[in-house]
py3Dmol code that shows the C-alpha trace and the ligand (Angstrom):
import py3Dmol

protein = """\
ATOM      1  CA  UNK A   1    -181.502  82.273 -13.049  1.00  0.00           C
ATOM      2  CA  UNK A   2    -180.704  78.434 -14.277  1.00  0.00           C
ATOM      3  CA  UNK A   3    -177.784  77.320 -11.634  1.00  0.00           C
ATOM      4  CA  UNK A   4    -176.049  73.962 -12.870  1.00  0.00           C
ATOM      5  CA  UNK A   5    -172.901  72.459 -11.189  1.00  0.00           C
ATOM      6  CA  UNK A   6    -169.910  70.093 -11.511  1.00  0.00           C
ATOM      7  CA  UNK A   7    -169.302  68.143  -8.423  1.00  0.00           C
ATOM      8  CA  UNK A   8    -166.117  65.886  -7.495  1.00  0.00           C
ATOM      9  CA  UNK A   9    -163.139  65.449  -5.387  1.00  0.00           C
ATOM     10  CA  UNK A  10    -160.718  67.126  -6.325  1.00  0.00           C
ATOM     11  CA  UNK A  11    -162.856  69.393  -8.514  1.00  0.00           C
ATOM     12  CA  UNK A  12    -160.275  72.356  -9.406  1.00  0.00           C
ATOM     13  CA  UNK A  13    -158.811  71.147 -12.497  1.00  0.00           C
ATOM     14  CA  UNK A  14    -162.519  70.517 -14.254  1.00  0.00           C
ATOM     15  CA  UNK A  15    -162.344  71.869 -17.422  1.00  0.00           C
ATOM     16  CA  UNK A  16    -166.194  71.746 -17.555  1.00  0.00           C
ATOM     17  CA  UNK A  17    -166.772  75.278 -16.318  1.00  0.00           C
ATOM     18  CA  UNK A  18    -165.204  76.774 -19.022  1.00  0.00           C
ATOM     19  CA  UNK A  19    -167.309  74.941 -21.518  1.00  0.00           C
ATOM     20  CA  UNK A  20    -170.352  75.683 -19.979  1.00  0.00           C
ATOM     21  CA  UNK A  21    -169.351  79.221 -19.272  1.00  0.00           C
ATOM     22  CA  UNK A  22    -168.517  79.370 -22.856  1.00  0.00           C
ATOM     23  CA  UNK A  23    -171.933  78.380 -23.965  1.00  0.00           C
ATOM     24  CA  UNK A  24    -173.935  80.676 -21.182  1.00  0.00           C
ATOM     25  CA  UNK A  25    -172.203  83.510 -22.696  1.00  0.00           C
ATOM     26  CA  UNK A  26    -172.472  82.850 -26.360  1.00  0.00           C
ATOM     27  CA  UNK A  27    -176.336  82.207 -25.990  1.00  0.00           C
ATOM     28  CA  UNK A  28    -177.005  84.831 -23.408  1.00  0.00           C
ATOM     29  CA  UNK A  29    -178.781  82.653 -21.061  1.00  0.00           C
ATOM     30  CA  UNK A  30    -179.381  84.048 -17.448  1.00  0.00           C
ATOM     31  CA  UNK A  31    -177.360  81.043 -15.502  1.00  0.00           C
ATOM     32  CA  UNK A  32    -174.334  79.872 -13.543  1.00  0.00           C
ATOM     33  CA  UNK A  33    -172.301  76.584 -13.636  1.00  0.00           C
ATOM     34  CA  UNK A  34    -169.853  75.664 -10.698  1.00  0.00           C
ATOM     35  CA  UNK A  35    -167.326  73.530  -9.081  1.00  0.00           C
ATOM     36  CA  UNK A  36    -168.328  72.014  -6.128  1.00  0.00           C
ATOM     37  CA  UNK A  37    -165.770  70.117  -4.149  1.00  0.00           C
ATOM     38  CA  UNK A  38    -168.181  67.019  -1.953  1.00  0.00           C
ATOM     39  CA  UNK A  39    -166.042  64.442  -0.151  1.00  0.00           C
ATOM     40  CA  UNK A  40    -167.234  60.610  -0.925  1.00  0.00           C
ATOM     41  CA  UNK A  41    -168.841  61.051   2.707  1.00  0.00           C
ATOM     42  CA  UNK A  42    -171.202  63.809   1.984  1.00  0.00           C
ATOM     43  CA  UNK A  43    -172.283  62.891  -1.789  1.00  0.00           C
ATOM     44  CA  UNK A  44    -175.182  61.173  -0.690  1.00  0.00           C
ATOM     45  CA  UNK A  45    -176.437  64.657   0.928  1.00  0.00           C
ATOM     46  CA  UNK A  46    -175.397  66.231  -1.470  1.00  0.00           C
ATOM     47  CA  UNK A  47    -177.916  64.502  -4.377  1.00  0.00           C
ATOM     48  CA  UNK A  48    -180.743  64.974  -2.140  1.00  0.00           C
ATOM     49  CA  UNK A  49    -180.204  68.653  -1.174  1.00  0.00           C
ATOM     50  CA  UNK A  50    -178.958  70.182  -4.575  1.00  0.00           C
ATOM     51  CA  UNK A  51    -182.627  70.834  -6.362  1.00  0.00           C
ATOM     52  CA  UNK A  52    -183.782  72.762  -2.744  1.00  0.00           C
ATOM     53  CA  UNK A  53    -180.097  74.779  -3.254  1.00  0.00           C
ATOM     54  CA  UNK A  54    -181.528  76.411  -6.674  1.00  0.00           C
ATOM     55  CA  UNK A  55    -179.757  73.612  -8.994  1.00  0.00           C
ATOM     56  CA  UNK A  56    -181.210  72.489 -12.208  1.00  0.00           C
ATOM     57  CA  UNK A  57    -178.519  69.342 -11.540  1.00  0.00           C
ATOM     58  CA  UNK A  58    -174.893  69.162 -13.175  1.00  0.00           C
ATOM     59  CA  UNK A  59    -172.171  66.972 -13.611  1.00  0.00           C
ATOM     60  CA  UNK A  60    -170.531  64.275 -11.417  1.00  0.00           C
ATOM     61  CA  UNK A  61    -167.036  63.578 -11.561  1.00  0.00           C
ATOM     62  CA  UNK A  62    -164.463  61.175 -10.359  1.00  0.00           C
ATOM     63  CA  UNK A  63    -164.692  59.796  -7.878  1.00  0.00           C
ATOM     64  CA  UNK A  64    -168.563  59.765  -7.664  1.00  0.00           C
ATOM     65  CA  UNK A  65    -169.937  58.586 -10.897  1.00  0.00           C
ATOM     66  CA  UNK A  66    -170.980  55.144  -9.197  1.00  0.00           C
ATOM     67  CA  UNK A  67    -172.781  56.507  -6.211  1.00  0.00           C
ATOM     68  CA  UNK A  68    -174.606  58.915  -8.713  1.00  0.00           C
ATOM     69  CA  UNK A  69    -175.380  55.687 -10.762  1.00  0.00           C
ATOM     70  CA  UNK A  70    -176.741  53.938  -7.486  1.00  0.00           C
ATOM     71  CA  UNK A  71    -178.566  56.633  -6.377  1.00  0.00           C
ATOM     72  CA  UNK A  72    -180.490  58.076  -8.964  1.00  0.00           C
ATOM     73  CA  UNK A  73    -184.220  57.696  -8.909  1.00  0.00           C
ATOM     74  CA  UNK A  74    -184.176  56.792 -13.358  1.00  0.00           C
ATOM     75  CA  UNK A  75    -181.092  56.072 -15.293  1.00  0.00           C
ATOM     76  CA  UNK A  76    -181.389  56.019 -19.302  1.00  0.00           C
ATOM     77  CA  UNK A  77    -180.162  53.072 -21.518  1.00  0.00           C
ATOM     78  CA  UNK A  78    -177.030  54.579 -21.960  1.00  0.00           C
ATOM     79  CA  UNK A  79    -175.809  54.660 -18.056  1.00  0.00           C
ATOM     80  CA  UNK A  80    -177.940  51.470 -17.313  1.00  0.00           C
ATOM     81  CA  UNK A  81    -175.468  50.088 -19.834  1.00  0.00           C
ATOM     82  CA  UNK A  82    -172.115  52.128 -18.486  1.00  0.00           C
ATOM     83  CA  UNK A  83    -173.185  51.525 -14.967  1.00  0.00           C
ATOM     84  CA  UNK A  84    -171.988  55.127 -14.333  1.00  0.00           C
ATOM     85  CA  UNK A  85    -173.713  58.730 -13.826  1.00  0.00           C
ATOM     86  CA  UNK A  86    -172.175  61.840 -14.840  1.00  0.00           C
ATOM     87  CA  UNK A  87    -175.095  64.260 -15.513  1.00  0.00           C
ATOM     88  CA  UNK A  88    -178.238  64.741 -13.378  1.00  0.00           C
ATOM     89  CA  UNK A  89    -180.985  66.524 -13.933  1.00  0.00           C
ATOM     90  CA  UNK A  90    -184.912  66.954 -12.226  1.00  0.00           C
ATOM     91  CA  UNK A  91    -187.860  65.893 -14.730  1.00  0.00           C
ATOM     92  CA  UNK A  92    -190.656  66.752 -12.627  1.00  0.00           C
ATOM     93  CA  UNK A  93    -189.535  65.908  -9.384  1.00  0.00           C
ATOM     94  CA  UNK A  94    -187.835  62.701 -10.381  1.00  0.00           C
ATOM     95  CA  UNK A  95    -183.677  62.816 -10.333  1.00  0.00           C
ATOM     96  CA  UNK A  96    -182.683  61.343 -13.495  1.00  0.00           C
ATOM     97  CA  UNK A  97    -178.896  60.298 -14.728  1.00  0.00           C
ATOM     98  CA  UNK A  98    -177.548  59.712 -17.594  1.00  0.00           C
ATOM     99  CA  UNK A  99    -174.024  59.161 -19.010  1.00  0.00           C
ATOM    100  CA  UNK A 100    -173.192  61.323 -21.611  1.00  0.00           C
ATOM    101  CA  UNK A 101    -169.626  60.336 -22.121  1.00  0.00           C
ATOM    102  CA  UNK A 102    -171.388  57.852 -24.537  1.00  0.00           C
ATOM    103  CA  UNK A 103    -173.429  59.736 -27.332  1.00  0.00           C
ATOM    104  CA  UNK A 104    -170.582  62.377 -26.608  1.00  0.00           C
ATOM    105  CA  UNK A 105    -168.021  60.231 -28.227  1.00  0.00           C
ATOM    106  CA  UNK A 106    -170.463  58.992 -30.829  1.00  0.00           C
ATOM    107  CA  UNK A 107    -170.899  62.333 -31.674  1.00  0.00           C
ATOM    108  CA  UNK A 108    -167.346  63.313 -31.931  1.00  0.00           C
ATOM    109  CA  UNK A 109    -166.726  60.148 -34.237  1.00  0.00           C
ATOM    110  CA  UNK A 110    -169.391  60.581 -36.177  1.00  0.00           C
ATOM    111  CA  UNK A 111    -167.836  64.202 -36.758  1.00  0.00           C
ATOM    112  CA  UNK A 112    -164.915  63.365 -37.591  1.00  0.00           C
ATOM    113  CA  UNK A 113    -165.382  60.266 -39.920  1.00  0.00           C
ATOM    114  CA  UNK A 114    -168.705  61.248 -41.533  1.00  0.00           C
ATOM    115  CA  UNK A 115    -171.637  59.895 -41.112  1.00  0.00           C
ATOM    116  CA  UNK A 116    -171.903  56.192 -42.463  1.00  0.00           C
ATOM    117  CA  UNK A 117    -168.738  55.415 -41.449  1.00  0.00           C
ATOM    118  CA  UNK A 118    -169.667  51.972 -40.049  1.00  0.00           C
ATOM    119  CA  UNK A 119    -170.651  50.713 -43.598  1.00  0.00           C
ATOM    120  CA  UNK A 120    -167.075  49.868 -44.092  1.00  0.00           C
ATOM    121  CA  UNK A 121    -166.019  48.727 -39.858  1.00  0.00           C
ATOM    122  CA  UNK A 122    -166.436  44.967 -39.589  1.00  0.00           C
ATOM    123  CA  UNK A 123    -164.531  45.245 -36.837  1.00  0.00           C
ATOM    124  CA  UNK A 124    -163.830  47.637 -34.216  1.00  0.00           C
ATOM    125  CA  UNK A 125    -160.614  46.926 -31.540  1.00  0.00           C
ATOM    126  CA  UNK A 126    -161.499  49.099 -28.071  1.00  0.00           C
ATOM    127  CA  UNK A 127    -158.195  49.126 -25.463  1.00  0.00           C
ATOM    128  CA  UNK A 128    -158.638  49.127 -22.210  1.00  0.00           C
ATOM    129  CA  UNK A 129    -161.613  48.307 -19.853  1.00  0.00           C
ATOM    130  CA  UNK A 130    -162.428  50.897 -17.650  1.00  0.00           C
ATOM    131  CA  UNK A 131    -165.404  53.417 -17.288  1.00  0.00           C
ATOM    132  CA  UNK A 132    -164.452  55.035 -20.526  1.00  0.00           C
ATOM    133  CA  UNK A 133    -163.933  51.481 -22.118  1.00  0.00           C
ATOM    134  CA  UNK A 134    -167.650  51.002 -21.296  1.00  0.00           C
ATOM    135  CA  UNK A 135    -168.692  54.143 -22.843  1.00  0.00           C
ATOM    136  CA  UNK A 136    -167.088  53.642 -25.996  1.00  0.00           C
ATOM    137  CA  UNK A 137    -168.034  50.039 -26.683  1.00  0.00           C
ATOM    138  CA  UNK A 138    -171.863  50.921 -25.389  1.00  0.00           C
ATOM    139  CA  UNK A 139    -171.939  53.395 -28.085  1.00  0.00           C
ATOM    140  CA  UNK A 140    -170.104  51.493 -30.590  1.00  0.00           C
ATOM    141  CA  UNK A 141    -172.757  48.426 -29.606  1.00  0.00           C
ATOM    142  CA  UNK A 142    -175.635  50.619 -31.503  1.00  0.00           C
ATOM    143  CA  UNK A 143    -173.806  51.212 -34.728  1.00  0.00           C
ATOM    144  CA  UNK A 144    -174.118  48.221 -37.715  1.00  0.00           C
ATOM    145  CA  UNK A 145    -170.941  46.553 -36.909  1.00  0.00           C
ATOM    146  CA  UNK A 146    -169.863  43.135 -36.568  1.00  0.00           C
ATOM    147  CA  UNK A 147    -167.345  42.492 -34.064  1.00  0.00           C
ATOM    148  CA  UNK A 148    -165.664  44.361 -31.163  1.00  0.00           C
ATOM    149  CA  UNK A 149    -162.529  43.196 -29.656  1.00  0.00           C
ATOM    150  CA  UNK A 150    -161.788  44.621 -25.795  1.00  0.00           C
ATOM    151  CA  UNK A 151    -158.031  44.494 -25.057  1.00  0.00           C
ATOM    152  CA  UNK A 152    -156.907  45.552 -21.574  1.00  0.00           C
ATOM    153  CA  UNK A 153    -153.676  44.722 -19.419  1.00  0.00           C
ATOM    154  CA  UNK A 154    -155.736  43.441 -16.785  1.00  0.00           C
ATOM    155  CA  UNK A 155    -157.777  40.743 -18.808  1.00  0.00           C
ATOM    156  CA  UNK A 156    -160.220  39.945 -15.950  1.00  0.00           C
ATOM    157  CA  UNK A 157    -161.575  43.416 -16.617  1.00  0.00           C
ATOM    158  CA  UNK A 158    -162.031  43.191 -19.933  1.00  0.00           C
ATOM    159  CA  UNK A 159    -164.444  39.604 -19.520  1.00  0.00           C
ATOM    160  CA  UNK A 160    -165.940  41.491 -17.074  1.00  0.00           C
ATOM    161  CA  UNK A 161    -166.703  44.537 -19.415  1.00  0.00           C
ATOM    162  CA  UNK A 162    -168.088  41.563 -22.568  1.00  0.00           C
ATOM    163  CA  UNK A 163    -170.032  39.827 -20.059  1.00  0.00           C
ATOM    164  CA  UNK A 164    -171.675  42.730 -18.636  1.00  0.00           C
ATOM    165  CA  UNK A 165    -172.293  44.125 -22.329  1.00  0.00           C
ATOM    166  CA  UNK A 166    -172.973  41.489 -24.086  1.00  0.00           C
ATOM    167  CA  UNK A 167    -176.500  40.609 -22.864  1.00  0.00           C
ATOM    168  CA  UNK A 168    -178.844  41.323 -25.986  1.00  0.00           C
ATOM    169  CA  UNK A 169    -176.085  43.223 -28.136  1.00  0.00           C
ATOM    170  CA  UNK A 170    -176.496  43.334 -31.809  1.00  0.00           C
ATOM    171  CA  UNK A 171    -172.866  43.439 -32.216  1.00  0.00           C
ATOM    172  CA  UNK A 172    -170.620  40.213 -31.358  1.00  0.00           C
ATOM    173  CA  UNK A 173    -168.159  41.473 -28.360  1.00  0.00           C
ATOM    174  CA  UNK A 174    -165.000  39.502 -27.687  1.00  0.00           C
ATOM    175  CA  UNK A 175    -162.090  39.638 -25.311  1.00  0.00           C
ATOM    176  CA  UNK A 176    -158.147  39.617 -26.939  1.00  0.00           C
ATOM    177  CA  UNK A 177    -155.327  39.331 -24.851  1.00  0.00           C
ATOM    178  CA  UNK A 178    -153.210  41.997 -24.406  1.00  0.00           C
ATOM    179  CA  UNK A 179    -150.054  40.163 -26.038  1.00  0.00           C
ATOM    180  CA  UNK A 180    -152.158  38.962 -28.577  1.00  0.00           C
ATOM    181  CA  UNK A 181    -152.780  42.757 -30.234  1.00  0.00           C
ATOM    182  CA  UNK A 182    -150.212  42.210 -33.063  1.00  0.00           C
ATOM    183  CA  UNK A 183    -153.183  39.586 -34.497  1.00  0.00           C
ATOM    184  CA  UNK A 184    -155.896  41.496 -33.705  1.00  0.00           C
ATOM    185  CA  UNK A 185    -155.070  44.672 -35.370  1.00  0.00           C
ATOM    186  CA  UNK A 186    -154.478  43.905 -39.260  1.00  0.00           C
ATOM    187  CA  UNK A 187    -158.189  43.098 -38.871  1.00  0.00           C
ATOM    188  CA  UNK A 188    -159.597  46.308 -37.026  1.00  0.00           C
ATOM    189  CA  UNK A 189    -160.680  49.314 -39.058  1.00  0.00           C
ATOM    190  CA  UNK A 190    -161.593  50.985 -35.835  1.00  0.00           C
ATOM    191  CA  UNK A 191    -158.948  51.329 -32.818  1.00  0.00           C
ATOM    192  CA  UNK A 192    -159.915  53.013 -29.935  1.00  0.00           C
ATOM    193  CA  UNK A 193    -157.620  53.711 -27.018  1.00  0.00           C
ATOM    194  CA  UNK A 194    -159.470  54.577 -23.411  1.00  0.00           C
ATOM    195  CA  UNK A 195    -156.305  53.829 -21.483  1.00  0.00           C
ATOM    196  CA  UNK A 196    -153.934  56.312 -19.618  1.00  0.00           C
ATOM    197  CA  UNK A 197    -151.384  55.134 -21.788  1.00  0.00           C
ATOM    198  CA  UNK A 198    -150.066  58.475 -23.742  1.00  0.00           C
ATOM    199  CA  UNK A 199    -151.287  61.392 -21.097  1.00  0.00           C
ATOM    200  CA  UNK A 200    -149.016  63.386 -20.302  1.00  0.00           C
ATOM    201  CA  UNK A 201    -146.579  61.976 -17.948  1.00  0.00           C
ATOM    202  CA  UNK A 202    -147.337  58.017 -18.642  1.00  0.00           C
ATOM    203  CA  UNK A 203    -145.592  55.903 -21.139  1.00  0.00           C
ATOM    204  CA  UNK A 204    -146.802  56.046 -24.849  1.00  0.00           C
ATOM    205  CA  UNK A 205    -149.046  52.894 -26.024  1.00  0.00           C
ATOM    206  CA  UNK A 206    -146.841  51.474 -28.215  1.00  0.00           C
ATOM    207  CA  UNK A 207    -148.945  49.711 -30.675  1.00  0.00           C
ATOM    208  CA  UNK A 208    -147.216  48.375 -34.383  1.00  0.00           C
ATOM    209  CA  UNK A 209    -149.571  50.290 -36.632  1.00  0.00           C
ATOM    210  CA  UNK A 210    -147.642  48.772 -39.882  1.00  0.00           C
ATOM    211  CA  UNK A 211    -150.064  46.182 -40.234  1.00  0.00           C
ATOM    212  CA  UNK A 212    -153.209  47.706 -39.564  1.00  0.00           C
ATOM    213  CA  UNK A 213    -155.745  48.036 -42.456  1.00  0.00           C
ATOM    214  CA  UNK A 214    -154.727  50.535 -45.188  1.00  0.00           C
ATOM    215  CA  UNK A 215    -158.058  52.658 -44.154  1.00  0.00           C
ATOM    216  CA  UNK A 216    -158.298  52.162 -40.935  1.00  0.00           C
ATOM    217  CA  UNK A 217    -159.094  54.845 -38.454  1.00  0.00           C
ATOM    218  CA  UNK A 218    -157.600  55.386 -35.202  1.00  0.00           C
ATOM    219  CA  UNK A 219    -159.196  57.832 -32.223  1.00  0.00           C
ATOM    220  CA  UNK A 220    -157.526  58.307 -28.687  1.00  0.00           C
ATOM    221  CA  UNK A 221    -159.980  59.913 -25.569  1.00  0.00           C
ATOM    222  CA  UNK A 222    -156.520  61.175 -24.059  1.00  0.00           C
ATOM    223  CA  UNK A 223    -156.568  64.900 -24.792  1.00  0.00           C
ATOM    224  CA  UNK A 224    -153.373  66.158 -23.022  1.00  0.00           C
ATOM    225  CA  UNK A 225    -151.915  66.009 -25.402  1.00  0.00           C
ATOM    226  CA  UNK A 226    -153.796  66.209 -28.304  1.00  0.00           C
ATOM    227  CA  UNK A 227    -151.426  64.842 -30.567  1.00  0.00           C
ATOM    228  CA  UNK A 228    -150.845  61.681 -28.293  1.00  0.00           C
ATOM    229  CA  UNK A 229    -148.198  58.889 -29.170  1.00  0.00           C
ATOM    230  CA  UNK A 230    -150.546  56.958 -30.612  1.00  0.00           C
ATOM    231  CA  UNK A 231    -152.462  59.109 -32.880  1.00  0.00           C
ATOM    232  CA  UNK A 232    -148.563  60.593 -34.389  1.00  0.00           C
ATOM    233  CA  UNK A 233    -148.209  56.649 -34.713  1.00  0.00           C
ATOM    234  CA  UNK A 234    -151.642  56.697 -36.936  1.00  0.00           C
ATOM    235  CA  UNK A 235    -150.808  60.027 -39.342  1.00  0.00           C
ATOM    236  CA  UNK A 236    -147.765  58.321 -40.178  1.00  0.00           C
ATOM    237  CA  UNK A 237    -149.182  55.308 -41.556  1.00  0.00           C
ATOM    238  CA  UNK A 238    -151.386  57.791 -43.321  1.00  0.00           C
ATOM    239  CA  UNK A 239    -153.995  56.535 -41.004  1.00  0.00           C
ATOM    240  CA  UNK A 240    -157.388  58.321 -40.130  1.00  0.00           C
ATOM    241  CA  UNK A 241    -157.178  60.145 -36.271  1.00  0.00           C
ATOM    242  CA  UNK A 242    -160.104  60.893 -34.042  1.00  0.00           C
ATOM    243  CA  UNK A 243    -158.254  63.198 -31.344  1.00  0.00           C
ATOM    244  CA  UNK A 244    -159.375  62.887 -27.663  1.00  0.00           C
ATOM    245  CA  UNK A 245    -161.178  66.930 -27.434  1.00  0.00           C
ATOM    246  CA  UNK A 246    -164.234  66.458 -29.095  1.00  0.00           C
ATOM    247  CA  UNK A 247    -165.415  63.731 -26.756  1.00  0.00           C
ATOM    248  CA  UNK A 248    -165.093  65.960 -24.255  1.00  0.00           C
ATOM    249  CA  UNK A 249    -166.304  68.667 -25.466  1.00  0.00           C
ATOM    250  CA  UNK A 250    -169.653  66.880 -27.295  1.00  0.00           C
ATOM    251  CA  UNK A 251    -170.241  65.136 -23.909  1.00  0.00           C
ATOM    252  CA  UNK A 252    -170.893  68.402 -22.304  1.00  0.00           C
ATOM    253  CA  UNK A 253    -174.047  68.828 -24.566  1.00  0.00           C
ATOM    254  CA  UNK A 254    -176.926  66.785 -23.302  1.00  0.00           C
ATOM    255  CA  UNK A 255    -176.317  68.460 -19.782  1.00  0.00           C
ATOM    256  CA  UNK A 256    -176.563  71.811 -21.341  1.00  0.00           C
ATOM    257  CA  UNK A 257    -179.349  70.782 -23.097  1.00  0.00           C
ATOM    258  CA  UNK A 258    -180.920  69.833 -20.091  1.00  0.00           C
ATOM    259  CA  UNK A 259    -180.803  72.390 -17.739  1.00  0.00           C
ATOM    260  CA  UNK A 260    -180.453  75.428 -19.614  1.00  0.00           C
ATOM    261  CA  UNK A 261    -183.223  74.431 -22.744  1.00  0.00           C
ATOM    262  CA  UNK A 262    -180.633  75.391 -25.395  1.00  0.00           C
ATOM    263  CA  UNK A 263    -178.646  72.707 -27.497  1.00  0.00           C
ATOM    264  CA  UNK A 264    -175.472  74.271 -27.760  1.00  0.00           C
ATOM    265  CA  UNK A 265    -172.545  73.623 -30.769  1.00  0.00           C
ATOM    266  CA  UNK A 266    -169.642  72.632 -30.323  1.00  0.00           C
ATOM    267  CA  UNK A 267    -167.437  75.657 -32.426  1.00  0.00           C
ATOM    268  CA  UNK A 268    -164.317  75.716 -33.685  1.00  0.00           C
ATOM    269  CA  UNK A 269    -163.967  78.446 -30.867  1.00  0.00           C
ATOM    270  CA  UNK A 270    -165.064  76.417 -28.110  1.00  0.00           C
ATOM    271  CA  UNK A 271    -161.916  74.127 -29.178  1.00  0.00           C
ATOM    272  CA  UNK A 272    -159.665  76.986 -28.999  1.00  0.00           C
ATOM    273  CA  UNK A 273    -160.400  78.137 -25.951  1.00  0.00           C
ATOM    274  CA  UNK A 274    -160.363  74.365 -23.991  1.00  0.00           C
ATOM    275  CA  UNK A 275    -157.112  74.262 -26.371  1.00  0.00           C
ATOM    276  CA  UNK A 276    -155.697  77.262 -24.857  1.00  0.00           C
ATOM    277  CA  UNK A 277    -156.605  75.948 -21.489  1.00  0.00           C
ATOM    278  CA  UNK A 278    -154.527  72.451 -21.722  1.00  0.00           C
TER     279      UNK A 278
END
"""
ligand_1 = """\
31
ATR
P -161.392 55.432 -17.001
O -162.574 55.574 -16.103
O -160.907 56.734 -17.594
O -161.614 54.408 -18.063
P -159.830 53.635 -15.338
O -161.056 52.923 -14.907
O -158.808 53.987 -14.306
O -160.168 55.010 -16.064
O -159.151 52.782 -16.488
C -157.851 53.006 -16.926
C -157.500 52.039 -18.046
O -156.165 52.277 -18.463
C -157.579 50.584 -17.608
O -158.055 49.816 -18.690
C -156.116 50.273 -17.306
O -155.762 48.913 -17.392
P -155.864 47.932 -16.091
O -157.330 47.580 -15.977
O -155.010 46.778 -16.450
O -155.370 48.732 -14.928
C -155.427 51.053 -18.385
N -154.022 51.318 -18.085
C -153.515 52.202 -17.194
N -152.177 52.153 -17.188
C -151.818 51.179 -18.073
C -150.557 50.629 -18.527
N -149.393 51.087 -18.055
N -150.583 49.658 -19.467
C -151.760 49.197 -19.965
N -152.975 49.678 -19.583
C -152.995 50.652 -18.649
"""
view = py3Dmol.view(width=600, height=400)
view.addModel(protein, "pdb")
view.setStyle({"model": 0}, {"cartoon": {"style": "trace"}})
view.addModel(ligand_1, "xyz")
view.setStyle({"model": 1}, {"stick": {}})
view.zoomTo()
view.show()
């Protein structure tokens, strides 16, 4: 039997077990997938004992993505770029991380927009400058596009995010202020939101959609709930939505992929069921 695990502090409300479970089930594969609650004290241990415990590898959750990233023995591009681990995983002896949050929303985006999309993003406006942030304008970063503006309250963060990612990029990456959004956004045909702003119990982003580009799109990674403030805002300029789920859910892949030797699809039912769950 395959075991795989999610590990974090607090680790109860992980929704991850349920997709995994979903897909163990569904393919009739012989393996397990579980919480595991490690205090910041014992996470070093804990990535140097899992393999000899029967683990394939798993997840990594808040708060411990930046110890995995330190610790692994090989990072890919993506979480050399994010500076952040959430899946692990043994290639023949050697404990590899990756960050999946980034070809997961890719994936979702890609979904939801068609493929190709990019031919008609010049510019792409990403708000906020956190780990997400970083995943999000890392994946963006591959695509043909020819700006990205990072907008975050805290506007130290979001040089710190451009100069961090901007080394070799393709793409030009800028820094707006957060006051100066109203400017920014009648040029972006691409908003992104990674901020708290519209979960469940924090205030709405209030952004004036009015003026954004008639065929803009607009995506949210908040998921609870699914219809956020922002992305009601969006539908009723008769804007384009990308809702929060299907990052989560298509970020789950590559670790499935990985341990079990199955790449699993993301189903209409799988969305139900996390649905069901929120
Ligand atoms: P994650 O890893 O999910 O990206 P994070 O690192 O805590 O989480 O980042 C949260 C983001 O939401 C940050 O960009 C944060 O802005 P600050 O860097 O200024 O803190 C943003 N955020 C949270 N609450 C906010 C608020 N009330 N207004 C604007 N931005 C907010």
């Amino acid at each position: 039997m395959t075991k795989a695990f999610v590990v974090g502090h607090p680790i109860k409300h992980s929704r991850s077990p349920l997709i995994h479970g979903y897909w163990l089930k569904r393919y009739g594969l012989d393996g397990s997938y579980e919480r595991i609650d490690v205090a910041p004290v014992d996470f070093g241990d804990f990535l140097k004992d899992f393999p000899s415990r029967g683990f394939a590898g798993g997840n990594v959750t808040i708060p411990h993505k930046e110890m995995a990233f330190l610790n692994v023995e090989r990072r890919t591009a993506q979480a050399q770029r994010v500076g952040a681990v959430n899946t692990l995983w043994i290639d023949d002896g050697v404990l590899w991380g990756d960050n999946t949050d980034v070809a997961g929303f890719m994936a979702h985006l890609d979904g939801s927009l068609g493929t190709g999309w990019e031919q008609e993003v010049e510019t792409a406006l990403v708000l906020g400058a956190g780990g997400a942030a970083r995943a999000v304008v890392a994946g963006l970063q591959d695509r043909p596009l020819k700006r990205i503006f990072v907008a975050n309250r805290t506007s130290s963060k979001a040089e710190d995010l451009v100069a961090d990612l901007r080394p070799g990029s393709p793409v030009g990456l800028e820094t707006s202020a957060w006051e100066a959004l109203p400017r920014v956004i009648p040029h972006a045909r691409l908003i992104v939101n990674t901020t708290s702003l519209g979960m469940a119990g924090q205030p709405p982003l209030a952004l004036d959609l009015a003026r954004a580009p008639r065929n803009a799109a607009v995506a949210d990674i908040v998921y609870v709930p699914l219809a956020t403030p922002l992305l009601a805002a969006a539908a009723a300029q008769n804007l384009r939505t990308v809702d929060g789920l299907g990052m989560l859910l298509h970020q789950a892949v590559p670790g499935f992929r990985r341990w079990f030797g199955v790449t699993p699809e993301v189903t209409p039912e799988l969305r139900a069921l996390i649905l069901a769950d929120i």
